[in-house]
Backbone as a printed PyTorch tensor [residue, N CA C, xyz], in Angstrom:
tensor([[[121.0140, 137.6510, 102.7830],
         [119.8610, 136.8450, 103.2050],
         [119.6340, 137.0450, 104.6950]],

        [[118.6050, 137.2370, 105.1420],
         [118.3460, 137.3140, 106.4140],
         [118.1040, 136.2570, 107.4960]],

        [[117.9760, 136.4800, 108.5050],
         [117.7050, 135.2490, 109.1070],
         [116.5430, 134.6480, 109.2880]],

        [[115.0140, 135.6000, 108.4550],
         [113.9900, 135.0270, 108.5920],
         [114.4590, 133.9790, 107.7670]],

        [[114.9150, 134.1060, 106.4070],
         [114.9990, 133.5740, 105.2430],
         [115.6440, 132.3250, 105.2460]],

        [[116.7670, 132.6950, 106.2350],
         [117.5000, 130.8550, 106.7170],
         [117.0210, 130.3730, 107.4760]],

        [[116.0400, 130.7600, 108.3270],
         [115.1090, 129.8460, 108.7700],
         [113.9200, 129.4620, 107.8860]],

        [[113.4910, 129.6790, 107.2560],
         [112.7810, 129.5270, 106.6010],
         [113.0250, 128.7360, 105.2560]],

        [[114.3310, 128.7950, 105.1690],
         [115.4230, 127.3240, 104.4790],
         [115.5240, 125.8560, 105.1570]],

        [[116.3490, 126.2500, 106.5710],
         [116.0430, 125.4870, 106.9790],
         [114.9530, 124.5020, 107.4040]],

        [[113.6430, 125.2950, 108.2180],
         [112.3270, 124.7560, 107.7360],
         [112.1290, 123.8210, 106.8540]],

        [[111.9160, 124.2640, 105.9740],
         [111.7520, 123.8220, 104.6470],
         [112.5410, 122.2120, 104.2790]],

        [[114.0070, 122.8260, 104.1720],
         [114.6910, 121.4700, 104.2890],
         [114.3620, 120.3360, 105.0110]],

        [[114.2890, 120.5930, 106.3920],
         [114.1520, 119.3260, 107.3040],
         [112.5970, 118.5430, 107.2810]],

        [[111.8720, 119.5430, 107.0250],
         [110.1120, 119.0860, 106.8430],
         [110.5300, 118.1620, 105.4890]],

        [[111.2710, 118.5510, 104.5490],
         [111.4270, 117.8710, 103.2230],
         [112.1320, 116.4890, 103.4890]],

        [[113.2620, 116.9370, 103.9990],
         [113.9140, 115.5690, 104.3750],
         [113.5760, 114.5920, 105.2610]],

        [[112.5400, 114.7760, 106.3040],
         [112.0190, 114.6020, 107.0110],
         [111.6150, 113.2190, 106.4660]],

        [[110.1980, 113.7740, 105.3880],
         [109.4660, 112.9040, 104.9260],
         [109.7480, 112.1730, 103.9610]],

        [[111.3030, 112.3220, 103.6880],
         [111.4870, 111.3990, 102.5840],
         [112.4480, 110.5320, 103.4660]],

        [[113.0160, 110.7070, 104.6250],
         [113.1510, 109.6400, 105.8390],
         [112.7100, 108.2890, 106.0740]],

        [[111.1210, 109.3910, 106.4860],
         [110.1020, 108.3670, 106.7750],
         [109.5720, 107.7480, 105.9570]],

        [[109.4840, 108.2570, 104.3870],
         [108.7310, 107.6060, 103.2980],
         [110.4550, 106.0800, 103.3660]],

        [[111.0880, 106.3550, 103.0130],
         [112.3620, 105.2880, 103.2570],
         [112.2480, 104.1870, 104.1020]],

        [[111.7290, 104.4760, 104.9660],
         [111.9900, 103.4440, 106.1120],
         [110.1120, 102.8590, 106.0030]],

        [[109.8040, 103.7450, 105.7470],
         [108.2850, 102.5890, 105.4680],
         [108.5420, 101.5960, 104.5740]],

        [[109.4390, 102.0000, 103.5610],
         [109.7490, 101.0010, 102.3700],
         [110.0910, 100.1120, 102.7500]],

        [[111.1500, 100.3570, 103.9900],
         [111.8510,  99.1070, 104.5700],
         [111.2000,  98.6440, 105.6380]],

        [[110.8990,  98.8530, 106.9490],
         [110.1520,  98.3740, 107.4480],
         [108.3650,  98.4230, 107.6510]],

        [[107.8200,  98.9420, 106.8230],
         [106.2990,  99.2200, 106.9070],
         [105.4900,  97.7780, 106.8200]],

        [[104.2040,  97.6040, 106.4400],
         [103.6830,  96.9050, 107.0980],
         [104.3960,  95.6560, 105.9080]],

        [[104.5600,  96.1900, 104.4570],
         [104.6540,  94.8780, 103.7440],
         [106.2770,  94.3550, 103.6640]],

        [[107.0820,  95.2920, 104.3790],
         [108.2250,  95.4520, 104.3570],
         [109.2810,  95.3280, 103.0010]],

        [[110.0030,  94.7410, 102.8800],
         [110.8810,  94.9200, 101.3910],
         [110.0480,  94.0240, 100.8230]],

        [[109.7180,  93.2190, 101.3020],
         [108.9890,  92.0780, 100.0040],
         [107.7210,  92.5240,  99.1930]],

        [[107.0430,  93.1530, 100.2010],
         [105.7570,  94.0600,  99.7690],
         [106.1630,  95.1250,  98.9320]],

        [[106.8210,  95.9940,  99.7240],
         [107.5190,  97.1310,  98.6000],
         [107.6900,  96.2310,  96.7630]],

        [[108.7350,  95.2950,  96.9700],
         [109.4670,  94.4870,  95.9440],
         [108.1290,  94.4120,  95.0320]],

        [[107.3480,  93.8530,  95.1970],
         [105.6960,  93.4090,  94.9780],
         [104.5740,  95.0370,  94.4220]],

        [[105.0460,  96.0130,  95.1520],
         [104.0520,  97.0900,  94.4100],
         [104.9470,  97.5640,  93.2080]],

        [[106.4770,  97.5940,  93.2700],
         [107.2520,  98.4430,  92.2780],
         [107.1620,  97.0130,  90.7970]],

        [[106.9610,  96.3320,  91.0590],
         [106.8980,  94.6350,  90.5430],
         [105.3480,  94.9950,  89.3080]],

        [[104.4290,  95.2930,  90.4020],
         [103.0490,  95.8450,  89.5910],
         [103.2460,  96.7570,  89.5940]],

        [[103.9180,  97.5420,  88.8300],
         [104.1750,  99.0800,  87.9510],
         [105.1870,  98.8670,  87.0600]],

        [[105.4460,  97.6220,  86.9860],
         [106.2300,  96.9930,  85.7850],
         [107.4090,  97.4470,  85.7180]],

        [[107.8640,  97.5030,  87.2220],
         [109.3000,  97.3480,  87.0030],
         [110.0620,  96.0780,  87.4860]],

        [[111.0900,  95.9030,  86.7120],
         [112.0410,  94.5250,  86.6160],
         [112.6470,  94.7820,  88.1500]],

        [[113.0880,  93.4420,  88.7780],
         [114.0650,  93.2010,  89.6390],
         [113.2950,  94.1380,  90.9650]],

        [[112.4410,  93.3260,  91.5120],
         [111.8380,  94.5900,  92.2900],
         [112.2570,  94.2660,  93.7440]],

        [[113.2540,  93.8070,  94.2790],
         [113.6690,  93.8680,  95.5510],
         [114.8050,  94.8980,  94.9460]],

        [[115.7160,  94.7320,  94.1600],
         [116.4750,  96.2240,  93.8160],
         [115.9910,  96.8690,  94.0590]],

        [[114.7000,  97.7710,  93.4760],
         [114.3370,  98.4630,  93.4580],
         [113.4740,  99.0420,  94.6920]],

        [[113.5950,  97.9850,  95.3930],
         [112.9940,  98.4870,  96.8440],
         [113.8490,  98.8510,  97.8330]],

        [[114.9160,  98.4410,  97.5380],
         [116.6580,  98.3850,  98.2930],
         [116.8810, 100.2340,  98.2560]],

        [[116.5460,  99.6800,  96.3500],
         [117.0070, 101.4840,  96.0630],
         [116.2350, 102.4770,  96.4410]],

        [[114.9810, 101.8560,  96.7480],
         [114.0940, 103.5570,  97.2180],
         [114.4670, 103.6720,  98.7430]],

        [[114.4710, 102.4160,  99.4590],
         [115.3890, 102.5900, 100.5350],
         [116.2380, 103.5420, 100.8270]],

        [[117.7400, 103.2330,  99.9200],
         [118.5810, 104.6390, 100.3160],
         [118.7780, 105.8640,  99.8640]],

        [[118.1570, 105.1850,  98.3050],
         [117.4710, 106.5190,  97.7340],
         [117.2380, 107.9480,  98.7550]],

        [[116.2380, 107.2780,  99.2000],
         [114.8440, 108.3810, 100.5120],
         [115.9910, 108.5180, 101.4000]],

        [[116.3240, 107.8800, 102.4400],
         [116.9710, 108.0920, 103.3340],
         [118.0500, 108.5230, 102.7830]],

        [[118.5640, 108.6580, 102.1900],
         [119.8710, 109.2420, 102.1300],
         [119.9090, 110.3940, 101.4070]],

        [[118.8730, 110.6000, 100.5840],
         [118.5530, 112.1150, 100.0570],
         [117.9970, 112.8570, 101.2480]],

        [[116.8690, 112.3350, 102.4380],
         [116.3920, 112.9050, 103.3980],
         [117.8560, 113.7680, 104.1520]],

        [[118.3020, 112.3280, 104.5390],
         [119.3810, 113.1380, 105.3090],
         [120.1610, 113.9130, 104.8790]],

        [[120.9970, 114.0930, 103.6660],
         [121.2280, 115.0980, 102.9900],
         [120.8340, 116.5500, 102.8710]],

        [[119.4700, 116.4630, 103.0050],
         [118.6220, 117.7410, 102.7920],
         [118.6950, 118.6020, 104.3180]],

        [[117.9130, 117.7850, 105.1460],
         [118.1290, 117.9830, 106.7490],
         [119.9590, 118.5190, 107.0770]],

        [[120.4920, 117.9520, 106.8570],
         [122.2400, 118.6840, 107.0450],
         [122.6210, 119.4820, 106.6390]],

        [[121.5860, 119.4400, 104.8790],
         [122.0210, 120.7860, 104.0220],
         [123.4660, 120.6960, 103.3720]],

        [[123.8150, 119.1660, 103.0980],
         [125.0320, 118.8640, 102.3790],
         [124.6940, 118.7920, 101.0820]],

        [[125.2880, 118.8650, 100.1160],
         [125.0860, 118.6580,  98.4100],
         [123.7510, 118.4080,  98.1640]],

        [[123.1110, 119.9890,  98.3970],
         [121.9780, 120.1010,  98.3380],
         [121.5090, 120.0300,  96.9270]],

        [[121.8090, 120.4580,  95.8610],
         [121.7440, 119.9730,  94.4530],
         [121.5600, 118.5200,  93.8560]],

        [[122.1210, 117.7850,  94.1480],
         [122.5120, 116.2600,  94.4570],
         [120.7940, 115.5380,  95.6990]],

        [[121.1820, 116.1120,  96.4150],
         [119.5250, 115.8690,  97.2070],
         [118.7990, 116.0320,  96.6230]],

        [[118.6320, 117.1860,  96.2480],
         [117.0630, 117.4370,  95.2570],
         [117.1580, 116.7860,  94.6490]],

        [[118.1080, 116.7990,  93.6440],
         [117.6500, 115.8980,  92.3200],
         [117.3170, 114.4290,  92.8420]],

        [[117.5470, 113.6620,  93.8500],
         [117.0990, 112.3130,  94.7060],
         [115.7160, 112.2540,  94.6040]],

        [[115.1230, 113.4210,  95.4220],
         [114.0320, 113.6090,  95.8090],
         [113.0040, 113.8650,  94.0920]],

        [[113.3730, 114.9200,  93.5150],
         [112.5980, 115.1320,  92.2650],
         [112.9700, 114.0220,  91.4640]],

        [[113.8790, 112.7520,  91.3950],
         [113.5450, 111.6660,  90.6340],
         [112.5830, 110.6780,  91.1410]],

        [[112.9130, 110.6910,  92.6000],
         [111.6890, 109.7200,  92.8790],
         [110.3740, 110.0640,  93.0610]],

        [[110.0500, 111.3630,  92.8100],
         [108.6990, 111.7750,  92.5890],
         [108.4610, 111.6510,  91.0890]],

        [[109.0870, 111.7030,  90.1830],
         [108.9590, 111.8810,  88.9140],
         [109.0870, 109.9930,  88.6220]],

        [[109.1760, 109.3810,  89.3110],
         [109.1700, 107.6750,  88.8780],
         [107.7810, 107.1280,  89.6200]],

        [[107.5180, 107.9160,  91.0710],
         [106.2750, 107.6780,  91.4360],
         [105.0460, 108.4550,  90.5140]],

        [[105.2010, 109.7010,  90.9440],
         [103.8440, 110.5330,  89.5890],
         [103.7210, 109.8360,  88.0390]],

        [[104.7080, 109.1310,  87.1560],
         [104.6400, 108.5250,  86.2390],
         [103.7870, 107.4780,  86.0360]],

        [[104.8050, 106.5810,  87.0270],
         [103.8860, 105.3710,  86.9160],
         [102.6930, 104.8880,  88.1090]],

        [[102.7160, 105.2770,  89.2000],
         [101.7090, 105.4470,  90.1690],
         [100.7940, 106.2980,  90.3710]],

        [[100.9050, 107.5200,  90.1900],
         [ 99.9450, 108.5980,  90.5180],
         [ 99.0120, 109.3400,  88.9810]],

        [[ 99.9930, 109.2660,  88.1820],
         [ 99.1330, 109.7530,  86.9230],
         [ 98.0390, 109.3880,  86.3440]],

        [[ 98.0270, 107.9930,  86.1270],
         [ 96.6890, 107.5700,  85.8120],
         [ 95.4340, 107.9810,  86.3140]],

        [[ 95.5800, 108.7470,  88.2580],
         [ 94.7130, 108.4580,  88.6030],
         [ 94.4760, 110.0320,  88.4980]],

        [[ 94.7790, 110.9550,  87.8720],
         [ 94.4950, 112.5180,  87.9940],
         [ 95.2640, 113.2980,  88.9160]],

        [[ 95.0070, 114.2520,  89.3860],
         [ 95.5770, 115.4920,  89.9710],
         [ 95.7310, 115.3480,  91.2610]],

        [[ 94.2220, 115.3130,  91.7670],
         [ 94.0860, 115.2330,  93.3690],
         [ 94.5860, 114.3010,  94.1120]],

        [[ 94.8770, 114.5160,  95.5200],
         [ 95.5790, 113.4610,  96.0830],
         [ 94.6800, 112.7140,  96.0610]],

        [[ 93.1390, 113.3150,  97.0900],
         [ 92.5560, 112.0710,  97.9450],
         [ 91.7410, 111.1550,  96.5380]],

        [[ 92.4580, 111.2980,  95.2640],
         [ 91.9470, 110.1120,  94.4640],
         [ 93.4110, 109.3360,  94.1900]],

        [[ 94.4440, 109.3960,  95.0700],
         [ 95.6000, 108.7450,  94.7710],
         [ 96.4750, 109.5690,  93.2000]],

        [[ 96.0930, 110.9510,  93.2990],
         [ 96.6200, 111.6790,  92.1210],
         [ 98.0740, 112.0940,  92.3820]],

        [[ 98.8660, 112.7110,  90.9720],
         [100.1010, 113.1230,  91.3130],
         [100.1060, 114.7220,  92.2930]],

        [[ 99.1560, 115.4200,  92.5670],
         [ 99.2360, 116.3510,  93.4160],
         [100.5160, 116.6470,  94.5150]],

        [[100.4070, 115.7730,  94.9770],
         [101.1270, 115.6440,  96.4610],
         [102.7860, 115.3530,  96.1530]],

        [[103.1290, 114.5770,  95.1210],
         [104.4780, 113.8660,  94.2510],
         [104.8660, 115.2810,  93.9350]],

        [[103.8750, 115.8560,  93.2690],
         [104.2080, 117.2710,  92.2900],
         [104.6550, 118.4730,  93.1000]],

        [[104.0280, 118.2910,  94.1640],
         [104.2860, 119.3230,  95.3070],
         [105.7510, 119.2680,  95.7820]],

        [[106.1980, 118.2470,  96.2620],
         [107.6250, 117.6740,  97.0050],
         [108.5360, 117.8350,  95.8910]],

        [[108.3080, 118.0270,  94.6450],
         [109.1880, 118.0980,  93.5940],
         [109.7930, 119.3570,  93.2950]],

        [[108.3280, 120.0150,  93.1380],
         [108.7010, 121.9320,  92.9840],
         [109.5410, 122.2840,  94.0650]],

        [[109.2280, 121.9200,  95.4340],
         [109.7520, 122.4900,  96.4680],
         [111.1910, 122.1920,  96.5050]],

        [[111.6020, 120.3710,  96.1190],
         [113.0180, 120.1640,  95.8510],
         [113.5870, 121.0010,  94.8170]],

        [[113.2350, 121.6070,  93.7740],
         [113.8020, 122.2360,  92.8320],
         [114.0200, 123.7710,  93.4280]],

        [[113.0230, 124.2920,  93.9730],
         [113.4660, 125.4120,  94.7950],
         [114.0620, 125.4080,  95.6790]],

        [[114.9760, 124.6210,  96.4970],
         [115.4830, 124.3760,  97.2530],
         [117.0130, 124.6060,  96.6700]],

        [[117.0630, 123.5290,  95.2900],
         [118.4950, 123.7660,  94.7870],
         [118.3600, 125.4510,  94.0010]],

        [[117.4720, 125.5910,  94.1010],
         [118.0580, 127.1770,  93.3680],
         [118.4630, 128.0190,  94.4440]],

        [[117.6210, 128.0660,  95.6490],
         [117.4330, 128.9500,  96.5330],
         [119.1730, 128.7020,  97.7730]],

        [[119.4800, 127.2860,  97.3630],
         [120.2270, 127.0080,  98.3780],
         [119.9880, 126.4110,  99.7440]],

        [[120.7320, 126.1490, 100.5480],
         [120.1720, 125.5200, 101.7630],
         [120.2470, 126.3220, 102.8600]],

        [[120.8200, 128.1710, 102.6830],
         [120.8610, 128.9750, 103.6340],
         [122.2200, 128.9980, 104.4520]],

        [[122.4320, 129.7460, 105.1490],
         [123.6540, 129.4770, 106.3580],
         [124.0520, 128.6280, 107.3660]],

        [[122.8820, 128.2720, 107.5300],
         [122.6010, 127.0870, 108.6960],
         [122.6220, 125.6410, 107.8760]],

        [[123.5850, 125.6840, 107.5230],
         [124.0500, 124.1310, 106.7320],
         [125.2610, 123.6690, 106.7220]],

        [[125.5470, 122.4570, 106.1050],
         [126.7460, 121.9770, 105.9990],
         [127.9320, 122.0160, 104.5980]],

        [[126.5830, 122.5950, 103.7090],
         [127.2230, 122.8800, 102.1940],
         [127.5100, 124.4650, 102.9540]],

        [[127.2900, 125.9200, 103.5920],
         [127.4580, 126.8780, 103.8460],
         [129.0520, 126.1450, 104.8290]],

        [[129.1380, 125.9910, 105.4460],
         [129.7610, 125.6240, 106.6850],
         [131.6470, 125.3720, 105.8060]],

        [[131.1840, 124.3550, 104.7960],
         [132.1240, 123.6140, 103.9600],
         [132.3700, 124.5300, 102.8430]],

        [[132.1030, 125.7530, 102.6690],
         [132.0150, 126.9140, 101.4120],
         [131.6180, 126.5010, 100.0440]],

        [[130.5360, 125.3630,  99.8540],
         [129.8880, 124.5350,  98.4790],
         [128.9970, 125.4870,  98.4440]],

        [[128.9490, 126.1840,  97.3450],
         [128.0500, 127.3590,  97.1680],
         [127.3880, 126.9220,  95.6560]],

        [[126.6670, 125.7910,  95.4340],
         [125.8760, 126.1230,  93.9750],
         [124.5680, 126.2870,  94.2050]],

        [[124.2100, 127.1640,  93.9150],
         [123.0430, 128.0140,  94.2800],
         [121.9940, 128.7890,  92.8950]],

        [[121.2460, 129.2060,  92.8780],
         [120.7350, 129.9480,  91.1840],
         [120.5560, 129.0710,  90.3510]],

        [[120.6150, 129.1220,  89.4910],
         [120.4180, 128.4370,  88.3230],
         [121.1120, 127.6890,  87.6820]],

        [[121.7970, 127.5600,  88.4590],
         [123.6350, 126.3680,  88.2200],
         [122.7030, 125.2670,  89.3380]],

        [[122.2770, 125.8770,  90.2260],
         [121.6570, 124.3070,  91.0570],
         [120.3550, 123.5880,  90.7470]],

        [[119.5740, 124.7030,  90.2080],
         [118.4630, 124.4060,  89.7500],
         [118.9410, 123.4950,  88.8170]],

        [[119.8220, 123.8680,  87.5500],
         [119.4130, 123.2670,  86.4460],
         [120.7000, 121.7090,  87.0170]],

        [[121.7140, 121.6540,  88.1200],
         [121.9780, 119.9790,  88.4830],
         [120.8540, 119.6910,  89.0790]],

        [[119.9950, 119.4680,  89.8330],
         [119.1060, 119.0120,  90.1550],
         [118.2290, 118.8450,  89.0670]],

        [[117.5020, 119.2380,  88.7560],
         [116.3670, 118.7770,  87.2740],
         [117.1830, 118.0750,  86.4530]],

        [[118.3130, 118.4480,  85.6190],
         [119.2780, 117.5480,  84.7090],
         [119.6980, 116.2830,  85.5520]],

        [[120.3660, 116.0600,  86.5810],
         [120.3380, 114.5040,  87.4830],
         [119.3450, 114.1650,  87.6910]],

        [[118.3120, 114.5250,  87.8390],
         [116.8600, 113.6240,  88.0150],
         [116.5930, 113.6490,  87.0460]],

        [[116.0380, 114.0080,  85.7200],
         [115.6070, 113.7270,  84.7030],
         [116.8120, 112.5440,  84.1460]],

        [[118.0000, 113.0200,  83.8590],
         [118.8940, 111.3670,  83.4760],
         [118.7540, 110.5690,  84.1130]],

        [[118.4410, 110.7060,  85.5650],
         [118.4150, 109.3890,  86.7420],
         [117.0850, 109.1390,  85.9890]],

        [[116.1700, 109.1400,  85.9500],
         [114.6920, 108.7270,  85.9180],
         [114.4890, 107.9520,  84.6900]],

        [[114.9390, 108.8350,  83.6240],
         [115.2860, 108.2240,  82.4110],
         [116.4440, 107.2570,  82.2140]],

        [[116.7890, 106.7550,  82.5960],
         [117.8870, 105.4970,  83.3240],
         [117.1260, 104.8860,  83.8680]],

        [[116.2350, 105.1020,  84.8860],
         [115.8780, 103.9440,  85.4090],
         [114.3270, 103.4670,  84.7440]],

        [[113.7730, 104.0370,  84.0640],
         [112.8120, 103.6930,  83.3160],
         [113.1920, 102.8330,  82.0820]],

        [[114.2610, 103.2010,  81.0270],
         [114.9660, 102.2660,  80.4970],
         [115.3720, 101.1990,  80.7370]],

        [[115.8660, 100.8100,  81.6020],
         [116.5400, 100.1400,  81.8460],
         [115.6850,  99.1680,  82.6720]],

        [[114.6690,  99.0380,  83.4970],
         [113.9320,  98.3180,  84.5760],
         [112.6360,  98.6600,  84.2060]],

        [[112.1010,  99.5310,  83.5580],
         [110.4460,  99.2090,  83.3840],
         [109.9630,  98.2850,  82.1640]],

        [[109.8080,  97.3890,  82.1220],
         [108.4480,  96.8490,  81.1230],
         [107.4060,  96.3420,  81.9390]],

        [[106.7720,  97.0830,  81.4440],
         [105.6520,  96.9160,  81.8490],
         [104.3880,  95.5670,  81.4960]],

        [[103.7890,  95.1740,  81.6950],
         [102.7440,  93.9030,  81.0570],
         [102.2060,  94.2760,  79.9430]],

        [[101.3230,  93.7330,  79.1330],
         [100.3260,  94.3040,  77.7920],
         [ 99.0360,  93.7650,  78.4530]],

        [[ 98.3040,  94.8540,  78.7250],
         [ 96.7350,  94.0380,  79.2020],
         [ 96.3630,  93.3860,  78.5290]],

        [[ 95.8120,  92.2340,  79.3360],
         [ 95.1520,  91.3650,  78.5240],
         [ 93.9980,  91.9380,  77.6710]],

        [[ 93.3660,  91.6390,  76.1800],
         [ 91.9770,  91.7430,  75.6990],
         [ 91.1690,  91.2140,  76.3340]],

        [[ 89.9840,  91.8260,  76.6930],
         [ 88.6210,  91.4610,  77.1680],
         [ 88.1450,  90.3900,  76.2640]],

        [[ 87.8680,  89.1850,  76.9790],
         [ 87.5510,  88.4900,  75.7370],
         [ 85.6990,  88.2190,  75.2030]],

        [[ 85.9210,  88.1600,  73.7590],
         [ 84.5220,  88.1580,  73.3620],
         [ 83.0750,  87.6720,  74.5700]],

        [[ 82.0740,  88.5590,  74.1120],
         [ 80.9270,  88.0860,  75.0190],
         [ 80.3410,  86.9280,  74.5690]],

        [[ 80.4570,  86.1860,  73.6780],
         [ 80.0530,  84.9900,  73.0190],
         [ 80.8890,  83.8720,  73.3590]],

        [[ 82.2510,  84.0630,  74.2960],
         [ 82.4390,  83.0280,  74.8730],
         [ 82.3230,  82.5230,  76.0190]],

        [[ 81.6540,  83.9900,  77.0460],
         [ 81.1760,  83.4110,  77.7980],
         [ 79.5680,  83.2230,  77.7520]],

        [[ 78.9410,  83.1470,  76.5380],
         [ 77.3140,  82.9800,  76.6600],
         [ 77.3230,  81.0310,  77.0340]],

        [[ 78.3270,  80.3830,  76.5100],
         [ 78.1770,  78.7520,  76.4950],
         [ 78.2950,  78.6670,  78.1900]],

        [[ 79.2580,  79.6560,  78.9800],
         [ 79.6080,  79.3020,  80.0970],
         [ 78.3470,  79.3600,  80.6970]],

        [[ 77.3750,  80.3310,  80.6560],
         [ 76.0720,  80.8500,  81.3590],
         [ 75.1010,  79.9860,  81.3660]],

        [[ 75.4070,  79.1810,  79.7310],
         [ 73.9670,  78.3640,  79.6220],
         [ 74.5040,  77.1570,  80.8240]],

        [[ 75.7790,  76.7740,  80.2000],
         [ 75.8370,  75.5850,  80.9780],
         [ 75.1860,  75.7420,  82.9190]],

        [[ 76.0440,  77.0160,  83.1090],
         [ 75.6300,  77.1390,  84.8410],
         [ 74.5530,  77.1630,  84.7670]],

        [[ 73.6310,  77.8520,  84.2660],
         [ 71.5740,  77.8500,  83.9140],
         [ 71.3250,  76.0680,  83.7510]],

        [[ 72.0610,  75.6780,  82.8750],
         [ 71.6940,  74.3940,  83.0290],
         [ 71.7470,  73.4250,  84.2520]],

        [[ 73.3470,  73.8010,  84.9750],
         [ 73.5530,  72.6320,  86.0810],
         [ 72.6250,  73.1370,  87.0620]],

        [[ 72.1170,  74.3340,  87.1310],
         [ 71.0790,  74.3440,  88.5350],
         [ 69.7970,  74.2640,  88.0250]],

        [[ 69.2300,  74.0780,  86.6370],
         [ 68.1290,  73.9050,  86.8830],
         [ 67.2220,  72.4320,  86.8170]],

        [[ 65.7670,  73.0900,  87.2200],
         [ 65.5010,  71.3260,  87.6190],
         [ 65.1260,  70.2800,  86.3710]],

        [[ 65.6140,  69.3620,  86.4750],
         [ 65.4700,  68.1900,  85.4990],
         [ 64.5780,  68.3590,  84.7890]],

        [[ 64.6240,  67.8060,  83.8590],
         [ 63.2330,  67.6660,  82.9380],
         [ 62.5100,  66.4760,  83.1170]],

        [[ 61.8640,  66.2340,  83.1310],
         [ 60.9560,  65.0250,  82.8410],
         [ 60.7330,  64.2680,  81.3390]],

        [[ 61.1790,  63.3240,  81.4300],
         [ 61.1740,  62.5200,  79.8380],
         [ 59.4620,  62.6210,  79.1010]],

        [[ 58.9450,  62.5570,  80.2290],
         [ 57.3690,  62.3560,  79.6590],
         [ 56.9940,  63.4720,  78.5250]],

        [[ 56.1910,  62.9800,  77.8380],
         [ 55.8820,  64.2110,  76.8100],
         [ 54.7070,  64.8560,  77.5030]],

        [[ 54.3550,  65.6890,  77.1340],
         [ 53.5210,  66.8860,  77.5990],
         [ 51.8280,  66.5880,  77.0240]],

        [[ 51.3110,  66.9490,  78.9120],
         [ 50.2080,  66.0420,  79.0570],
         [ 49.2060,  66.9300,  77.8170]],

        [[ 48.3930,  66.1320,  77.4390],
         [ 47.2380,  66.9130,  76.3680],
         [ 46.4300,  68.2650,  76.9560]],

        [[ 46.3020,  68.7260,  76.0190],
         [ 45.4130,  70.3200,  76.1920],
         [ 44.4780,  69.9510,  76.7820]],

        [[ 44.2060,  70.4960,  78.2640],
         [ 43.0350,  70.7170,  78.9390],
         [ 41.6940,  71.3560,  77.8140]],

        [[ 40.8280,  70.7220,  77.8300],
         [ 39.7440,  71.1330,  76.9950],
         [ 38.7710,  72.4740,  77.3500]],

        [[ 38.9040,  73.3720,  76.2620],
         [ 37.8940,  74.2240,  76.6060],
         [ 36.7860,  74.2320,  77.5200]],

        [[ 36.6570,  75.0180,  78.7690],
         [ 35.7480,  74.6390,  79.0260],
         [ 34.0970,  75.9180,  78.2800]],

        [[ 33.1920,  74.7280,  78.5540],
         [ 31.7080,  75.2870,  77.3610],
         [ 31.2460,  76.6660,  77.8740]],

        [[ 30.7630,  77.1150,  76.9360],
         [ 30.3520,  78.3610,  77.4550],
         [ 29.1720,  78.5400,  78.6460]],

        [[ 29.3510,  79.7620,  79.0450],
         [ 28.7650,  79.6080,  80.2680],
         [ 27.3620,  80.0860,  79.5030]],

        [[ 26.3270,  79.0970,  80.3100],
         [ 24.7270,  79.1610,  80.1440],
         [ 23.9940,  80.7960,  79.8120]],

        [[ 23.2250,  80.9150,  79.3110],
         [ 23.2390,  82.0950,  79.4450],
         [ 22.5690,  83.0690,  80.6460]],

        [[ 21.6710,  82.1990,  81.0700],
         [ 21.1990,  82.6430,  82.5940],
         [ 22.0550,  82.8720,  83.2880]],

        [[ 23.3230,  82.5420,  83.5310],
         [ 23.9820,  82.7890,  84.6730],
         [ 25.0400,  83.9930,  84.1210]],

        [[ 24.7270,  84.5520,  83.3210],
         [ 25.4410,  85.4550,  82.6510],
         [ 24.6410,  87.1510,  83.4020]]])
């Protein structure tokens, strides 16, 4: 491997770990902080959602940093490709492909790249190279995808139910609601009965015709 190539590992790694750092620590301190976090993973129907905000916590950060050092880089990825595969599921899919419609695009992206990462290795300039942890090829590829797919599937079992939308309810129950509001604003009636038919008036003369 050359040294464009471990730089170009490295790269890679730290831009990756980078942002799953920062995605971590938004969880924890961003604007809604753990309680907010607790509250969006809560509406995606998962159970116990300060856990689960705890866990994307060190989840991120601790897969970030992992990646950035280039320690049990297999083990990282698979961090990173489960929590894209729990976000694209239940957050991003519904809404399609593209990001700027809140799609899995962007989830899907950070995922491939974690999976190429455990195949490709983390290069020389690491701490799995440094320490002689060499799983690399298709022995890393396939721990990374196999630990994130059991992690994901674990934690979907185990912590998602989700709500049952409510039914829309019939339009005939709210027609009584409409009349009534039509009724409270409009103006009173008058008890009087209704004054007699204005009388024809006679035909007009015929001269003036």
């Amino acid at each position: 491997m050359s040294d464009a190539d471990v730089a170009v590992l490295l790269l890679v790694r730290v831009v990756v770990g980078l942002i799953m750092i920062l995605h971590g620590l938004n969880h924890w301190r961003g604007g809604g902080r753990i309680e907010g976090t607790a509250r969006w993973f809560t509406g995606l129907g998962l159970r116990q959602g300060v856990l689960q905000a705890w866990a994307s916590v060190v989840t991120e950060v601790g897969a970030g940093a992992l990646l950035v050092l280039g320690l049990l880089t297999p083990l990282a990825c698979a961090a990173v490709i489960s929590v894209m595969l729990v976000a694209g599921l239940l957050a991003h899919r519904p809404n399609g492909f593209f990001v700027f419609k809140d799609g899995y695009e962007y989830v899907l992206t950070l995922a491939v790249v974690a999976l190429a990462l455990a195949v490709l290795g983390p290069g020389r300039w690491s701490v799995d190279h440094a320490a002689g942890i060499d799983v690399t090829g298709w022995n890393g590829g396939a721990i990374a995808l196999g630990v994130a797919v059991v992690a994901t599937g674990g934690l979907l079992g185990t912590f998602w139910r989700p709500e049952p939308k409510a039914d829309a309810e019939p339009e005939a129950d709210a027609e009584p609601e409409a009349d009534a509001e039509s009724e409270l604003g409009a103006e009173p009636q008058s008890p009087v009965a209704d004054p007699a038919p204005q009388p024809t008036p006679a035909p007009l003369d015929q001269e003036a015709r």
